[in-house]
HTML snippet that shows the backbone in 3Dmol.js (N, CA, C, O; Angstrom):
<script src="https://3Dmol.org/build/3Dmol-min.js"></script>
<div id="view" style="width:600px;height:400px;position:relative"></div>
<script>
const pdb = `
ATOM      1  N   UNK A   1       0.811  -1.178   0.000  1.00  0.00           N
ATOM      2  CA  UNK A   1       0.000   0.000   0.000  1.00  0.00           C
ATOM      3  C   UNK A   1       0.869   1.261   0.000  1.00  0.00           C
ATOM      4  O   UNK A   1       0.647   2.188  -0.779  1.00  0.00           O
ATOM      5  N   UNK A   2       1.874   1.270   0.904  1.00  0.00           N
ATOM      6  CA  UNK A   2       2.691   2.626   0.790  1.00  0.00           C
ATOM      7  C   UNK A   2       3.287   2.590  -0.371  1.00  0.00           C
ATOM      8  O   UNK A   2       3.434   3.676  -0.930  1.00  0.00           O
ATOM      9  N   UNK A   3       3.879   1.143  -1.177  1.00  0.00           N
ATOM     10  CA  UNK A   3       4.748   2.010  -2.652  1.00  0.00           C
ATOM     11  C   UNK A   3       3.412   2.728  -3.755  1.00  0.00           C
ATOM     12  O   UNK A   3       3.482   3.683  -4.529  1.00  0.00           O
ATOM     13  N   UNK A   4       2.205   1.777  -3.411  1.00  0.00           N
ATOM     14  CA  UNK A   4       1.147   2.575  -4.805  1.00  0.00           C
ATOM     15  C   UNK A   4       0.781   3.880  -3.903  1.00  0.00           C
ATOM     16  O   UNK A   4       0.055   4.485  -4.691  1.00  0.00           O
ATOM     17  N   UNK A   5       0.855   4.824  -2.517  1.00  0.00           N
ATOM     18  CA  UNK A   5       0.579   5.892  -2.167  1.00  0.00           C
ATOM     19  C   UNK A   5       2.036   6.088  -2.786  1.00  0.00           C
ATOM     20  O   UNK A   5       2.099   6.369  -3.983  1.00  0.00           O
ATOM     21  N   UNK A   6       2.610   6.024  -2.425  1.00  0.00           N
ATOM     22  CA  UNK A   6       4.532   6.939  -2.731  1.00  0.00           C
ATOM     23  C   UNK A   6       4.102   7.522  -4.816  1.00  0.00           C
ATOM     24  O   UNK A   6       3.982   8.645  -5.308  1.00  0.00           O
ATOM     25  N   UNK A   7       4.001   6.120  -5.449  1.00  0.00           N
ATOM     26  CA  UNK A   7       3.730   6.263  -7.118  1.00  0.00           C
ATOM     27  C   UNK A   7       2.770   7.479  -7.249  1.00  0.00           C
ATOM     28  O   UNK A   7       3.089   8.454  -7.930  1.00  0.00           O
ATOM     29  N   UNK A   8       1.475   7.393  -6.520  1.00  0.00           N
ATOM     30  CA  UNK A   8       0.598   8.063  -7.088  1.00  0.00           C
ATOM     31  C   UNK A   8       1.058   9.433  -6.349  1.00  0.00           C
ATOM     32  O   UNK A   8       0.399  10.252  -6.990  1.00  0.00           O
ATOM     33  N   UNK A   9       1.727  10.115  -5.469  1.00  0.00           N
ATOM     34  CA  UNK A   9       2.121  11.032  -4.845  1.00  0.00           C
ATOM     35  C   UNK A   9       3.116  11.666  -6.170  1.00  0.00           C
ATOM     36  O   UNK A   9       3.317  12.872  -6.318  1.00  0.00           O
ATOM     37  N   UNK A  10       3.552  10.830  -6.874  1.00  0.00           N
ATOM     38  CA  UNK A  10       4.514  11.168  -8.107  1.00  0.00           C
ATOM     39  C   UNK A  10       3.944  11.017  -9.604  1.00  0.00           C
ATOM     40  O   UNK A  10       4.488  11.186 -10.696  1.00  0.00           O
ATOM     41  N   UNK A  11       2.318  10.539  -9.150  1.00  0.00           N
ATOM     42  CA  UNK A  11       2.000  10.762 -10.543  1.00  0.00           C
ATOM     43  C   UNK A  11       2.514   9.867 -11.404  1.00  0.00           C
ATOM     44  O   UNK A  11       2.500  10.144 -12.603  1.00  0.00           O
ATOM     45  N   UNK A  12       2.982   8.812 -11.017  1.00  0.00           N
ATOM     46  CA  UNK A  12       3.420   7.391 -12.316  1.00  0.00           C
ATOM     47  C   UNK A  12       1.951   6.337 -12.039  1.00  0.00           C
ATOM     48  O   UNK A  12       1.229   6.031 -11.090  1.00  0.00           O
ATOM     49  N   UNK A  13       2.055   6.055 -13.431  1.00  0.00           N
ATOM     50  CA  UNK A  13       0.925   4.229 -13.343  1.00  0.00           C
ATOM     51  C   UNK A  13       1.868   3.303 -13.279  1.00  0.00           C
ATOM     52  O   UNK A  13       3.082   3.506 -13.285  1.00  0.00           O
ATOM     53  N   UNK A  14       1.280   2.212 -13.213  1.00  0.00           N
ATOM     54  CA  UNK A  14       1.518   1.337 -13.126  1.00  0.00           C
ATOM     55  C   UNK A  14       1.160   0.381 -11.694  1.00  0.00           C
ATOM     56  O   UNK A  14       0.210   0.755 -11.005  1.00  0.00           O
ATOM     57  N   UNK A  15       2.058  -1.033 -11.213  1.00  0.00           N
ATOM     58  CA  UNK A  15       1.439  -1.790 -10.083  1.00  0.00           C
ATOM     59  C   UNK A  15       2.120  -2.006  -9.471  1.00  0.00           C
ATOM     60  O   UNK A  15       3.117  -1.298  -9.609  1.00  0.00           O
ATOM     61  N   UNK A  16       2.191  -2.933  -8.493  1.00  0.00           N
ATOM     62  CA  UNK A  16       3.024  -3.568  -7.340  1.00  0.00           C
ATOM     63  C   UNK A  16       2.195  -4.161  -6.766  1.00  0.00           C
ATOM     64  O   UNK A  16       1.140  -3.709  -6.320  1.00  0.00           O
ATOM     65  N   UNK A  17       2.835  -5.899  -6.694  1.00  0.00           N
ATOM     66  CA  UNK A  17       2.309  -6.853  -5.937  1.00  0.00           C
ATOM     67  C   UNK A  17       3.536  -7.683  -5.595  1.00  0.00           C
ATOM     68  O   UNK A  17       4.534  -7.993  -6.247  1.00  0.00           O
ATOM     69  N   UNK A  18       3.042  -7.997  -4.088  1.00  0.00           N
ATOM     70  CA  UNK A  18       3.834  -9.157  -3.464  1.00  0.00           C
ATOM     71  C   UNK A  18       3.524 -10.330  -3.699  1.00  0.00           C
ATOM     72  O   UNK A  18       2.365 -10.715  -3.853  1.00  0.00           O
ATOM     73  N   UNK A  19       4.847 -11.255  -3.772  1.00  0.00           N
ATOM     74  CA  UNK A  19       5.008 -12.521  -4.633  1.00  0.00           C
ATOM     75  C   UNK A  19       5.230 -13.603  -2.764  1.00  0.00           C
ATOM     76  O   UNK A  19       5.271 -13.395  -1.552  1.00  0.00           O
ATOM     77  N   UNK A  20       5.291 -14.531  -3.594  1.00  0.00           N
ATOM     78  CA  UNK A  20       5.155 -16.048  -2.530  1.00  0.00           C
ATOM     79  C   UNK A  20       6.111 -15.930  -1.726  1.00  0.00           C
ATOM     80  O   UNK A  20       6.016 -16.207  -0.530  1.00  0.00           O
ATOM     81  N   UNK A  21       7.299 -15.443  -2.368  1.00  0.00           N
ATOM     82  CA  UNK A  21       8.751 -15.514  -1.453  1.00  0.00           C
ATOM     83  C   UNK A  21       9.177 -14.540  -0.494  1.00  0.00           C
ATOM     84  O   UNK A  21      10.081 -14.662   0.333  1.00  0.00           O
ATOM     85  N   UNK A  22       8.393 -13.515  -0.705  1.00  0.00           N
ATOM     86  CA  UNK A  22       8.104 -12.131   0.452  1.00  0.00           C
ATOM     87  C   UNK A  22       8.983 -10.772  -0.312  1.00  0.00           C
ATOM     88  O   UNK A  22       9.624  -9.927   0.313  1.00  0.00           O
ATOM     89  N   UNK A  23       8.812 -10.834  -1.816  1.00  0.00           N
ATOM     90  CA  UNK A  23       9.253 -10.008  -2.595  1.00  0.00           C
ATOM     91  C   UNK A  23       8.401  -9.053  -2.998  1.00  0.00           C
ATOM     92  O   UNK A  23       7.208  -9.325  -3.135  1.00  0.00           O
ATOM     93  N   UNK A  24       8.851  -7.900  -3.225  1.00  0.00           N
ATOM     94  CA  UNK A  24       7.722  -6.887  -4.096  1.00  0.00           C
ATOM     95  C   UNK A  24       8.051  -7.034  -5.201  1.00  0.00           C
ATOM     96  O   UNK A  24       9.226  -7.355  -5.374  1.00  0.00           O
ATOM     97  N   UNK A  25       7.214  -6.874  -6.335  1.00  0.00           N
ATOM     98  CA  UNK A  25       7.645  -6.585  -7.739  1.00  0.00           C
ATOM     99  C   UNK A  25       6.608  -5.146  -8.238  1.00  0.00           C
ATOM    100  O   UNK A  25       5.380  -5.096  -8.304  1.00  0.00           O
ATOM    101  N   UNK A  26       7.546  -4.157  -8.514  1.00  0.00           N
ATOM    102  CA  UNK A  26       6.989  -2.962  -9.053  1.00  0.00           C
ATOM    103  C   UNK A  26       7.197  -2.641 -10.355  1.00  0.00           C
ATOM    104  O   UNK A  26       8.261  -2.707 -10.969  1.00  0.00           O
ATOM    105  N   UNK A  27       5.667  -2.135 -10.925  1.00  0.00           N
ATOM    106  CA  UNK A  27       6.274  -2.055 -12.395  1.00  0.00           C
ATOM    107  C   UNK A  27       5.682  -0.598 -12.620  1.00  0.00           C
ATOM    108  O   UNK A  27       4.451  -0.571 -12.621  1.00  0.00           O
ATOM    109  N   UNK A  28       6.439   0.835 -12.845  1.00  0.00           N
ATOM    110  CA  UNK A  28       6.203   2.112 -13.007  1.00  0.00           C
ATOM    111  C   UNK A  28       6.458   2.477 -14.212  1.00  0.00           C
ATOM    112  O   UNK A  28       7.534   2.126 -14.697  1.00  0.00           O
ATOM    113  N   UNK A  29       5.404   3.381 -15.101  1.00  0.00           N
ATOM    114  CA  UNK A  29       5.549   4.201 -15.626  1.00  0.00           C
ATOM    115  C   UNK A  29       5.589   5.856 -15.762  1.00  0.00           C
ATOM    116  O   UNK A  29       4.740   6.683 -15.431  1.00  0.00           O
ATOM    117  N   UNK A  30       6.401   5.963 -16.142  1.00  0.00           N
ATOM    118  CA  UNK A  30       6.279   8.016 -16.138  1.00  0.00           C
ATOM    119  C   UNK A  30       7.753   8.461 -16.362  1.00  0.00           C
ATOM    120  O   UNK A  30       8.690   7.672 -16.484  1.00  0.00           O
ATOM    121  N   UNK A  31       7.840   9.682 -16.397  1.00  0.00           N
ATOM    122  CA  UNK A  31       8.624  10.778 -16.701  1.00  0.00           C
ATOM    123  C   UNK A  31      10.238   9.900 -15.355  1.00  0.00           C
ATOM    124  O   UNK A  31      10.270   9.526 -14.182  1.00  0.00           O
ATOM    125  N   UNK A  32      11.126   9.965 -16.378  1.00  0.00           N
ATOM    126  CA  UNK A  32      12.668   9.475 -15.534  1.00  0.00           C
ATOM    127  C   UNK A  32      12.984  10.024 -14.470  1.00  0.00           C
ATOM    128  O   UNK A  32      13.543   9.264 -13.679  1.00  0.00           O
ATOM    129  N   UNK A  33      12.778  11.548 -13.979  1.00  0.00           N
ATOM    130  CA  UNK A  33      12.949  12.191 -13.044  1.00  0.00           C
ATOM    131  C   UNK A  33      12.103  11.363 -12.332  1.00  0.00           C
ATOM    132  O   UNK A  33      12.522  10.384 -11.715  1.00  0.00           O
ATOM    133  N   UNK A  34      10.948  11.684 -12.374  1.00  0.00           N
ATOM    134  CA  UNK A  34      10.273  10.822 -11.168  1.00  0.00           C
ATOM    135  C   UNK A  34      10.524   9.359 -10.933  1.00  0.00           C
ATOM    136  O   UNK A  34      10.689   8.790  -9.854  1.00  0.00           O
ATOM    137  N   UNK A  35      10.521   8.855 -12.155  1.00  0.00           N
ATOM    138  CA  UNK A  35      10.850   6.941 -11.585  1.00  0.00           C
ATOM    139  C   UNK A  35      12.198   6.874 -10.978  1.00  0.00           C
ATOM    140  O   UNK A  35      12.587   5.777 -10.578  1.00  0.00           O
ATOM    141  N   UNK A  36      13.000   7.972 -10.854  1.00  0.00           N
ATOM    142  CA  UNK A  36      14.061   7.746 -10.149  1.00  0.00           C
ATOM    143  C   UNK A  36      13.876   7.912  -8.637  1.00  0.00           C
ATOM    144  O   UNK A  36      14.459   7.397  -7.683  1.00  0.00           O
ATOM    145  N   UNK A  37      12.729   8.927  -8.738  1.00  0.00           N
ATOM    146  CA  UNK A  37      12.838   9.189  -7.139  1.00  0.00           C
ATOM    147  C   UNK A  37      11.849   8.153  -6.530  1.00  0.00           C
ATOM    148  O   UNK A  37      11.687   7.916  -5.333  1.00  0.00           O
ATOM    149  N   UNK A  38      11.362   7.712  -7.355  1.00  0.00           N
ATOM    150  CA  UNK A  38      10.365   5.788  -6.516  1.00  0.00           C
ATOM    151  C   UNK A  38      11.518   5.386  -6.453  1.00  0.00           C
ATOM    152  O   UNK A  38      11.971   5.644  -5.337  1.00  0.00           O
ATOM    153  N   UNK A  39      12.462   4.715  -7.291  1.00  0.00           N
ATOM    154  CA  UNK A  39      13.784   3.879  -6.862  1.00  0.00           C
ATOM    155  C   UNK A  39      14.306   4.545  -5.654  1.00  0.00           C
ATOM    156  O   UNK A  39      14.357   3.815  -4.664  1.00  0.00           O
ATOM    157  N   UNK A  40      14.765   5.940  -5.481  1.00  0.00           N
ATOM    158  CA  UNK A  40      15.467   5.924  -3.969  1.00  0.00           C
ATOM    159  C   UNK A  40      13.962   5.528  -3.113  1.00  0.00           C
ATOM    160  O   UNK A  40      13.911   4.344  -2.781  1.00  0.00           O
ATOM    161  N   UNK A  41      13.132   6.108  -2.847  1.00  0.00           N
ATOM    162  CA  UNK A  41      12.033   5.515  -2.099  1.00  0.00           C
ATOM    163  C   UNK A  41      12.307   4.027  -1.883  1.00  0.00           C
ATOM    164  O   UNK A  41      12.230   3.590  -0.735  1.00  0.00           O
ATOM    165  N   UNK A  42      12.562   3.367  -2.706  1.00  0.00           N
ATOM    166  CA  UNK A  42      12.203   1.923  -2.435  1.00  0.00           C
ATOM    167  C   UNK A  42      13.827   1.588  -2.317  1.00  0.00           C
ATOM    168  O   UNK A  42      14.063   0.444  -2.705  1.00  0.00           O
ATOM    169  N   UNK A  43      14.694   2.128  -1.990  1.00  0.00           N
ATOM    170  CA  UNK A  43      15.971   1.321  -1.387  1.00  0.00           C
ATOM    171  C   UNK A  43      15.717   0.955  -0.124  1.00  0.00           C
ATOM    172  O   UNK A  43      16.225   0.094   0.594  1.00  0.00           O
ATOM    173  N   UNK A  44      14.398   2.146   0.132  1.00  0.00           N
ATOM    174  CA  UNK A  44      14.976   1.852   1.730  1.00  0.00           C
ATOM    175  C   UNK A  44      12.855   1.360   2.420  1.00  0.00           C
ATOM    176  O   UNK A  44      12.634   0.646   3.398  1.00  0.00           O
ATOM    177  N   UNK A  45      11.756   2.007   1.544  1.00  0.00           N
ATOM    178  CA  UNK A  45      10.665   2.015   1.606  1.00  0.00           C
ATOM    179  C   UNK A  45       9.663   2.325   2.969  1.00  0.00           C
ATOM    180  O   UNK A  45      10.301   2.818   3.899  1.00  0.00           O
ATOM    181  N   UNK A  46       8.880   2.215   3.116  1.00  0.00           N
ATOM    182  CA  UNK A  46       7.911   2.298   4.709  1.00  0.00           C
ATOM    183  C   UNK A  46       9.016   2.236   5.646  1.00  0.00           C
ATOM    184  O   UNK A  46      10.127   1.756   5.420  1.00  0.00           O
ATOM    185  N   UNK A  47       8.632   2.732   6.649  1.00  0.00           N
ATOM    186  CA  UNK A  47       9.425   2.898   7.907  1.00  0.00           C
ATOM    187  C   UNK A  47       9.354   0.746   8.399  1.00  0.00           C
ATOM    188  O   UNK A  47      10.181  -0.015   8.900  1.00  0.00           O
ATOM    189  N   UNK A  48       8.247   0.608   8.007  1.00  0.00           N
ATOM    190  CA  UNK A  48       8.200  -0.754   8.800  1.00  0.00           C
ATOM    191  C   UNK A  48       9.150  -2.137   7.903  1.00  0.00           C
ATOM    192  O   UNK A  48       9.582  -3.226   8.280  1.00  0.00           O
ATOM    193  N   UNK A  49       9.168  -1.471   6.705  1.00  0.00           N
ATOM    194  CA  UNK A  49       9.753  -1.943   5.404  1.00  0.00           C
ATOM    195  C   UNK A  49      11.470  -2.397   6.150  1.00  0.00           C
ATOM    196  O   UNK A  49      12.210  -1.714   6.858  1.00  0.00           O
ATOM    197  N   UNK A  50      11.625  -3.704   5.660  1.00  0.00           N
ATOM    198  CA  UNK A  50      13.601  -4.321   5.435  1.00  0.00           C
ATOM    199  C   UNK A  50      13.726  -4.582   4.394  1.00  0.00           C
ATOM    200  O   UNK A  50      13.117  -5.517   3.874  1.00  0.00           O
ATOM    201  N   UNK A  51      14.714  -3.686   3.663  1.00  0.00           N
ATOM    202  CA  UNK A  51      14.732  -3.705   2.297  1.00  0.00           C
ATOM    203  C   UNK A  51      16.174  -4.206   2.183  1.00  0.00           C
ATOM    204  O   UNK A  51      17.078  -3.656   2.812  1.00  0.00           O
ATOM    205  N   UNK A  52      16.385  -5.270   1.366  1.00  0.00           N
ATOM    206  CA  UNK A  52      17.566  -6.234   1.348  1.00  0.00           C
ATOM    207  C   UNK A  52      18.623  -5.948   0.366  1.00  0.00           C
ATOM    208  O   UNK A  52      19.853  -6.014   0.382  1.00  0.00           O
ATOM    209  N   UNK A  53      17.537  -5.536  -0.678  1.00  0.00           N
ATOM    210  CA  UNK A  53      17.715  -5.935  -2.410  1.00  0.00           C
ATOM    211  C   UNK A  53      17.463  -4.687  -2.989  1.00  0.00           C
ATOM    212  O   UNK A  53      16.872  -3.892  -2.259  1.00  0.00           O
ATOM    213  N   UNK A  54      17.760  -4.310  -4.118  1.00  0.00           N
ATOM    214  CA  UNK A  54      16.718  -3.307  -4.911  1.00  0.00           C
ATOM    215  C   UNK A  54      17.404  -3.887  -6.607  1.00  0.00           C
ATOM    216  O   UNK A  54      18.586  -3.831  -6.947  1.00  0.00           O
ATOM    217  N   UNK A  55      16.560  -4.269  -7.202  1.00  0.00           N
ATOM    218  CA  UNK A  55      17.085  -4.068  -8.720  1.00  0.00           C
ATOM    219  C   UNK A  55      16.203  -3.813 -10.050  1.00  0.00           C
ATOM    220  O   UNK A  55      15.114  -4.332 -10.294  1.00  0.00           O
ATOM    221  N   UNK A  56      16.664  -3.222 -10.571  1.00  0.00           N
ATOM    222  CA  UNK A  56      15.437  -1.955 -11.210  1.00  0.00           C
ATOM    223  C   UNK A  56      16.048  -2.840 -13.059  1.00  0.00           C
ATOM    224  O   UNK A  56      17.150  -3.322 -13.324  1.00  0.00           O
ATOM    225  N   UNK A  57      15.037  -2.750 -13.785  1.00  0.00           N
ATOM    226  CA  UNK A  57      15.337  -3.310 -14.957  1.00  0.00           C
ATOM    227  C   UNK A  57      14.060  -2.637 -16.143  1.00  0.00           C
ATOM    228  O   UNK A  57      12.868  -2.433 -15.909  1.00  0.00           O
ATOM    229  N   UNK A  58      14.720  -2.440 -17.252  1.00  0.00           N
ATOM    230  CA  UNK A  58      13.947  -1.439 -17.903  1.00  0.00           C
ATOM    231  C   UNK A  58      13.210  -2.269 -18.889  1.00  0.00           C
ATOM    232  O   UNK A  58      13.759  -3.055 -19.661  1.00  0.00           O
ATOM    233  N   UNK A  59      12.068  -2.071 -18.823  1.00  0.00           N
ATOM    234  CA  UNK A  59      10.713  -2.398 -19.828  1.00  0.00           C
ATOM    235  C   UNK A  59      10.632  -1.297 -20.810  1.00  0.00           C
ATOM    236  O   UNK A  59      11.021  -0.134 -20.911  1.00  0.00           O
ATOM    237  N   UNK A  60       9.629  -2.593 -21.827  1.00  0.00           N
ATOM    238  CA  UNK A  60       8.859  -1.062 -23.337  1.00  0.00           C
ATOM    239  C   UNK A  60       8.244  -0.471 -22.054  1.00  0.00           C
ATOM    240  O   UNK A  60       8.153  -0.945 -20.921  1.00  0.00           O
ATOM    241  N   UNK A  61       7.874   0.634 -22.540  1.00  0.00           N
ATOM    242  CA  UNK A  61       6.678   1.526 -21.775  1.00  0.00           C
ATOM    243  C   UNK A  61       5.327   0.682 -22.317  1.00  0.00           C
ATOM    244  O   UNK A  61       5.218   0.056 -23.372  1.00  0.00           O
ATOM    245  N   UNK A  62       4.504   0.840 -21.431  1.00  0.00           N
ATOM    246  CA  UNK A  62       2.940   0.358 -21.330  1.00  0.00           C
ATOM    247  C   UNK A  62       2.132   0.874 -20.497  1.00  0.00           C
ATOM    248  O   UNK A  62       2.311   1.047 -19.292  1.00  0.00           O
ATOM    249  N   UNK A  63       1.109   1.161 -21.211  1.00  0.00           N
ATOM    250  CA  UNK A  63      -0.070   2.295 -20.671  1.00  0.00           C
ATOM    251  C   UNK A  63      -0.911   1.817 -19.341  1.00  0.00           C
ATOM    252  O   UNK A  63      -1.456   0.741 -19.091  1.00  0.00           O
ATOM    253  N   UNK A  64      -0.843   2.596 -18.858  1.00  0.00           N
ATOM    254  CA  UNK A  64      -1.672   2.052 -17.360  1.00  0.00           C
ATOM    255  C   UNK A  64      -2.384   3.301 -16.978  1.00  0.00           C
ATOM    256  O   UNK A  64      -1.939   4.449 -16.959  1.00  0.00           O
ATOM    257  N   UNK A  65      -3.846   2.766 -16.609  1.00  0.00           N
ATOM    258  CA  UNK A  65      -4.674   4.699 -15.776  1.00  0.00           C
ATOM    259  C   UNK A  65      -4.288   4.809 -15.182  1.00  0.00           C
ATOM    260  O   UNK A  65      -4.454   6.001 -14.925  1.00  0.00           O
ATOM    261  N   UNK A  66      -3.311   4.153 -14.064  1.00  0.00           N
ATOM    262  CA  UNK A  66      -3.217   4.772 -12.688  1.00  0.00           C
ATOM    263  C   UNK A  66      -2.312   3.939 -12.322  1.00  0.00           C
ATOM    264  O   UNK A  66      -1.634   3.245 -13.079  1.00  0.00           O
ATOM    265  N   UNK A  67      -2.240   3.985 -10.648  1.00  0.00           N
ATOM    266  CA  UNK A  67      -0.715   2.921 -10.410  1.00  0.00           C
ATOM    267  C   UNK A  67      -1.780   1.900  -9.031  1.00  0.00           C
ATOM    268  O   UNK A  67      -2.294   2.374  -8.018  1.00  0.00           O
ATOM    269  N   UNK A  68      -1.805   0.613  -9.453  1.00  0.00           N
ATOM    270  CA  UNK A  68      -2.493  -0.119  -8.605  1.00  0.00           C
ATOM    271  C   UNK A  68      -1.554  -1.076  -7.801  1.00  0.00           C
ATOM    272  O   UNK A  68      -0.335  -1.225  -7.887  1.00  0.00           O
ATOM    273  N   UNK A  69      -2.581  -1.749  -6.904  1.00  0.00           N
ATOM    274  CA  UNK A  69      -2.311  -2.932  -6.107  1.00  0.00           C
ATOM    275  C   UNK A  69      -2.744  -4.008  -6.588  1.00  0.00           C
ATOM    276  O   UNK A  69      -3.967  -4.144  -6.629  1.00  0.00           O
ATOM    277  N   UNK A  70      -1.870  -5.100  -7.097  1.00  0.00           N
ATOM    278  CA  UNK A  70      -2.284  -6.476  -7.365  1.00  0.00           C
ATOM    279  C   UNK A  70      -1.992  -7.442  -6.882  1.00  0.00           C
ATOM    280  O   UNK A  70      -2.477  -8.501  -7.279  1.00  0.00           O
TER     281      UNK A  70
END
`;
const viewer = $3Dmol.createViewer("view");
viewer.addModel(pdb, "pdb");
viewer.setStyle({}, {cartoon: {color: "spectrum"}});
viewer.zoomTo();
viewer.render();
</script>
């Protein structure tokens, strides 16, 4: 819930859902300035957040209304 509040605070679409193994997977679209500043956000994420890992890998762009939870 806090990375799709953080996205939509920046105005990117796209989603984020947690997987079986206790991973997030985020997928953002928008303007580079901003998807950079979700990546520092998510080095470190929610205060309650242990963030281990971070690795960011670039997709085509794909249209999304908004930035959801799946």
């Amino acid at each position: 819930m806090a990375t799709c509040q953080q996205a939509n605070l920046l105005g990117l679409t796209g989603w984020v859902r947690n997987l079986e193994d206790g991973r997030v997977e985020v997928l953002a679209c928008g303007e580079a300035p901003l998807l950079e500043e979700l990546r520092k956000w998510l080095t470190h994420g929610p205060s309650m957040a242990k963030v281990l890992n971070l690795e960011c890998v670039k997709v085509d762009y794909q249209e999304y209304p908004d930035f959801s939870i799946r």
